[in-house]
C-alpha positions as a printed Julia matrix, in Angstrom:
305×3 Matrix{Float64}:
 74.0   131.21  82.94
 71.31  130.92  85.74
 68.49  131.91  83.08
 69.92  129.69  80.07
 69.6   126.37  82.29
 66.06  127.75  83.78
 64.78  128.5   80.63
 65.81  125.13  78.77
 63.85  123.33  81.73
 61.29  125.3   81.1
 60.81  124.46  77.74
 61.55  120.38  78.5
 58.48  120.77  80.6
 56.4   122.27  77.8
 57.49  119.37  74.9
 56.63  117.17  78.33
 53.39  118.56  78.53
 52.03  118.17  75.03
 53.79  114.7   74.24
 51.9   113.48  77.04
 48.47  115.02  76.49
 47.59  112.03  73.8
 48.84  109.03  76.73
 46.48  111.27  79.51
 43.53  111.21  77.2
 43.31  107.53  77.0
 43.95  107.39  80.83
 46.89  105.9   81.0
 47.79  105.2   84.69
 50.55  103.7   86.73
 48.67   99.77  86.56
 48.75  100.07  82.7
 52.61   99.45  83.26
 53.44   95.41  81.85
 54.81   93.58  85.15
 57.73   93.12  83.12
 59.12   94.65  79.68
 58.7    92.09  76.84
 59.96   92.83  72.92
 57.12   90.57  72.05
 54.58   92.83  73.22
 55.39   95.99  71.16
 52.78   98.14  69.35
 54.53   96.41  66.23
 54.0    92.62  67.81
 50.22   93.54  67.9
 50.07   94.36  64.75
 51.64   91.55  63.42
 49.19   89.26  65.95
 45.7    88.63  63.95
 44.27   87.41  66.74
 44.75   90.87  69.06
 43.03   92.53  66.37
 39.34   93.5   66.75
 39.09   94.58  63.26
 41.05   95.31  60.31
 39.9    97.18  57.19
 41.26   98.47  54.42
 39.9   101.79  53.38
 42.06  101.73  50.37
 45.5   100.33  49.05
 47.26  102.97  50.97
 45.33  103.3   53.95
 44.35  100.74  55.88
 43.13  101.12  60.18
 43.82   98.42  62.8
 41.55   98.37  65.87
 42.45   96.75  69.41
 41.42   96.97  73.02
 42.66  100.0   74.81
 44.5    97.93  77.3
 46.96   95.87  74.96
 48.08   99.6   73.22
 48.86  101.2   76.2
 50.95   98.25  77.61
 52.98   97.78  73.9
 53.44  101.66  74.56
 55.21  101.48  77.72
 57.36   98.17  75.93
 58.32  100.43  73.45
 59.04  103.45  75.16
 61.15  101.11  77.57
 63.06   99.34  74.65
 63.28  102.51  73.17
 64.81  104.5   76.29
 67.78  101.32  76.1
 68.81  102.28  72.55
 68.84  106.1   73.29
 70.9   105.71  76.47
 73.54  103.24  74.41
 73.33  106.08  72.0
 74.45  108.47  73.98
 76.94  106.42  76.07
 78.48  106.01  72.39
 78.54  110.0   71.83
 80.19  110.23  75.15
 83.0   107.22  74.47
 83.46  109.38  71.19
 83.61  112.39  72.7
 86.53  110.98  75.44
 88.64  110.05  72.77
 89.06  113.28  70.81
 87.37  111.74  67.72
 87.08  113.59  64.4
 83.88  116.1   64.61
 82.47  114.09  61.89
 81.7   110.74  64.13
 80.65  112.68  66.92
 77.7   114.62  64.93
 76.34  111.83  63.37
 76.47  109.86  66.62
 74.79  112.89  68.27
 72.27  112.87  65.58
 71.19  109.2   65.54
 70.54  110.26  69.76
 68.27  113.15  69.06
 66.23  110.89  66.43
 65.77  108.25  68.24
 64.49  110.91  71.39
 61.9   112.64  68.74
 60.82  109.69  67.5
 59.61  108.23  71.0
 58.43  111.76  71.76
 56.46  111.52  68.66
 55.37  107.84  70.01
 54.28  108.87  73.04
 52.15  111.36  71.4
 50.22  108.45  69.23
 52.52  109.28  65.44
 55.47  107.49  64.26
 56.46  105.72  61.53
 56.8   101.56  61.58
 57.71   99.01  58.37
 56.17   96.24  57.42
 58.17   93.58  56.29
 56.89   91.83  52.75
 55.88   88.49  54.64
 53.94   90.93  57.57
 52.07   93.0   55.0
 50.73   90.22  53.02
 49.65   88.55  56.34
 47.41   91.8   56.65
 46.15   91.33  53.3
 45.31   87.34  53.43
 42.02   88.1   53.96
 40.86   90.49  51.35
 39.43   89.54  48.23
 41.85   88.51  45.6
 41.19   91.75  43.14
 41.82   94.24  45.73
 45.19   92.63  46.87
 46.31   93.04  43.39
 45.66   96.66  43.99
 48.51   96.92  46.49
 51.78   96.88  46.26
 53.8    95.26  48.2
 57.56   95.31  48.55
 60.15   93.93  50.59
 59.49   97.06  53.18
 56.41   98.74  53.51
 56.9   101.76  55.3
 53.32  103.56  57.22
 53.1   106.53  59.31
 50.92  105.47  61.75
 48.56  107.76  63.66
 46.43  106.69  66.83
 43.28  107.87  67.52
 40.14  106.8   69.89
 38.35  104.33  68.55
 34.31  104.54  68.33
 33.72  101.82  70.82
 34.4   102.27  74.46
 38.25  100.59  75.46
 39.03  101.0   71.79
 42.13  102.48  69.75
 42.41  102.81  66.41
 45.77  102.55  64.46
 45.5   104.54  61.14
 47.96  102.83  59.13
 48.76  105.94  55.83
 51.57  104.69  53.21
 54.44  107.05  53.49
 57.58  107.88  51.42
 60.72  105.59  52.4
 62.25  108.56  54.8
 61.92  107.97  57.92
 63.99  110.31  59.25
 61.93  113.43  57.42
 58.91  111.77  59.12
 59.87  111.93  62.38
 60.71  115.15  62.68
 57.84  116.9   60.95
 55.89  114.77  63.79
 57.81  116.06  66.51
 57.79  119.7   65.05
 53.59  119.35  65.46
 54.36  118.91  68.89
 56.74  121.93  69.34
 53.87  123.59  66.97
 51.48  123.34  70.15
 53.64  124.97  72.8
 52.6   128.62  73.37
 54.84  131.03  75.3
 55.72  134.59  75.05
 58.85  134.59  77.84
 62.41  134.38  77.68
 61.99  130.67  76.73
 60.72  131.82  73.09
 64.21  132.76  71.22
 65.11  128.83  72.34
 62.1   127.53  71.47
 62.05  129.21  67.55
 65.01  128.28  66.99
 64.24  124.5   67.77
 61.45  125.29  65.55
 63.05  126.68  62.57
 65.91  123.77  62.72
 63.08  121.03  62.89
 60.95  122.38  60.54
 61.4   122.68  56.41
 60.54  126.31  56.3
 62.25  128.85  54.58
 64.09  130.21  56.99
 67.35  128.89  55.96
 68.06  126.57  58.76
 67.79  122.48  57.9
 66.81  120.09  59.59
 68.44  117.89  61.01
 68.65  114.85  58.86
 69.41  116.82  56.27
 72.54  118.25  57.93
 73.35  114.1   58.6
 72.85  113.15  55.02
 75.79  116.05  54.43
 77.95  115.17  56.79
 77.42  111.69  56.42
 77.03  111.51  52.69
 77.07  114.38  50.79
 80.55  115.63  51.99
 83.05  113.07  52.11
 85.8   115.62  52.97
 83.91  116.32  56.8
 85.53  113.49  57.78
 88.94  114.92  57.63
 90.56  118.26  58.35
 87.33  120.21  56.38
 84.72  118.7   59.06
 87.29  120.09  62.21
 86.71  123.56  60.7
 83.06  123.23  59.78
 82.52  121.45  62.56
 84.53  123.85  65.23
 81.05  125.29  66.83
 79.42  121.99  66.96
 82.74  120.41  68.8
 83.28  123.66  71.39
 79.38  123.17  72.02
 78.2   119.39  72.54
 79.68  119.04  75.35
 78.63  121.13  77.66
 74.37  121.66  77.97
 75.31  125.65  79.12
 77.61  125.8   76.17
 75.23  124.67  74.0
 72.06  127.19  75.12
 74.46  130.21  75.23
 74.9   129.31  72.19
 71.41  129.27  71.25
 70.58  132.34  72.99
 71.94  134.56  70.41
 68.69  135.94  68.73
 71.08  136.57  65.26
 71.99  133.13  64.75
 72.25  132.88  60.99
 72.59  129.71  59.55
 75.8   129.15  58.11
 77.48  125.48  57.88
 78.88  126.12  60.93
 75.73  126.91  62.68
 74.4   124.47  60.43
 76.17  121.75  62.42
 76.35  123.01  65.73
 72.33  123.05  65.74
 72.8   118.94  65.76
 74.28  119.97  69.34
 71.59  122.05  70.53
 68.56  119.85  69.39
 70.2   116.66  71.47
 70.87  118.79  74.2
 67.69  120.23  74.11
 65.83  116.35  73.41
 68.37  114.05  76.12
 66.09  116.13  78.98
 62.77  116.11  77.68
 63.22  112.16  76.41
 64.14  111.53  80.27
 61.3   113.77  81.7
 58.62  111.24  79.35
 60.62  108.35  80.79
 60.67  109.69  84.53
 57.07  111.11  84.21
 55.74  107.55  83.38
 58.52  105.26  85.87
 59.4   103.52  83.06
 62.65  101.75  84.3
């Protein structure tokens, strides 16, 4: 039980290591931190503020980049990491007030679930991709200012939903927001963005049966195992009858598992895992268990508190 613990550290130091690599390029330091957190000074609050912008230009309806100073990005970063750690934490203080009261397995999975997305998605933050929407009144405020014929090139709906990428902009104390129209799913976006990030971790140890298996559950491969908004959407949608006595037999692994860490990578450890809908939902367990520590070493790692 020794090795199962060691080895899941292990691999919350590796996801550690690469989420942070894009926040250590820009030389993000201890001073960068705001004085004190402010919702007004998210990465979305400058992009919605014209007059942070040192250039905006539309490359084409879909794609459109968004350049500011260096400084202002890392400080909405550490507001939004620190807003972000608030929700997770109420998250899981929800999963354990669910958990306490012997809930149907149902509430408890999907609970669990919204807790890991929220972790891969500021994972994914951290590491400059993640997904923002533009409300209908913020994207035409983008678009004011080009000509007339090309804004009735884009559309523009009551959401506008981007996956945004940041990059280093040309000019010294420069970022770039790359601003790419996605689909309206969210959820499927995030993870593919934190499955690049479990994409860059190389090992060969004993840490490699856990860390395939987060891969294969992440990822949309064809290896049988879904990810894991798709096992929400069927518990949560698809299959009504999960929230009664079918879920407390589909849902028996999952239950026995989530709450316990050592539970959960025992579970794990079995290299024949096949995924069944049992398995199916009892890999909801292991990716929060697997995300609560590394979310918390990002948040340690940069004091944000």
């Amino acid at each position: 039980m020794e090795l199962l613990l060691v080895c899941s550290k292990m691999l919350e130091k590796d996801i550690l290591k690469v989420s942070l690599s894009h926040l250590d390029a820009l030389g993000l330091k201890e001073q960068d931190k705001p004085k004190s957190y402010q919702y007004s000074h998210t990465v979305k609050s400058i992009i919605n503020d014209l007059s942070a912008h040192r250039e905006l230009s539309f490359i084409s309806s879909k794609l459109f980049q968004i350049k500011i100073s260096a400084s202002d990005y890392k400080s909405a970063i550490f507001n939004d990491l620190y807003f972000g750690d608030i929700r997770i934490k109420e998250q899981c203080k929800n999963l354990q007030h669910l958990l306490d009261s012997q809930v149907k397995p149902a509430w408890t999975l999907v609970t669990a679930y919204y807790a890991a997305y929220f972790m891969a998605s500021d994972i994914s933050k951290a590491n400059g991709k993640f997904v923002t929407n533009l409300s209908e009144d913020e994207f035409k405020r983008l678009l004011s200012n080009e000509p007339l014929s090309f804004q009735d090139t884009v559309k523009v709906e009551s959401n506008n939903p981007f996956f945004l990428s940041v990059e280093h902009g040309e000019m010294t104390g420069d970022i770039t927001l790359i601003f790419r129209r996605s689909s309206p799913k969210p959820h499927k976006i995030a993870w593919h963005n934190f499955s690049q990030i479990t994409d860059k971790i190389n090992i060969t140890d004993e840490r490699l049966t856990y860390l395939t298996l987060l891969k294969s559950i992440i990822s949309s491969g064809s290896s049988g195992w879904q990810t894991p908004s798709a096992v929400r959407n069927t518990w949560n949608y698809s299959q009504a009858n999960y929230f009664g006595e079918k879920g407390d037999d589909v849902g028996r692994t999952f239950s026995s598992i989530i709450r316990s860490p050592k539970s959960t990578f025992n579970w794990a450890r079995n290299n024949n895992l096949k995924p069944s809908n049992e398995n199916l939902a009892a890999s909801i367990a292991y990716v929060y268990h697997t995300l609560r520590p590394s979310h918390q070493a990002l948040i340690n790692r940069l004091k944000i508190n």
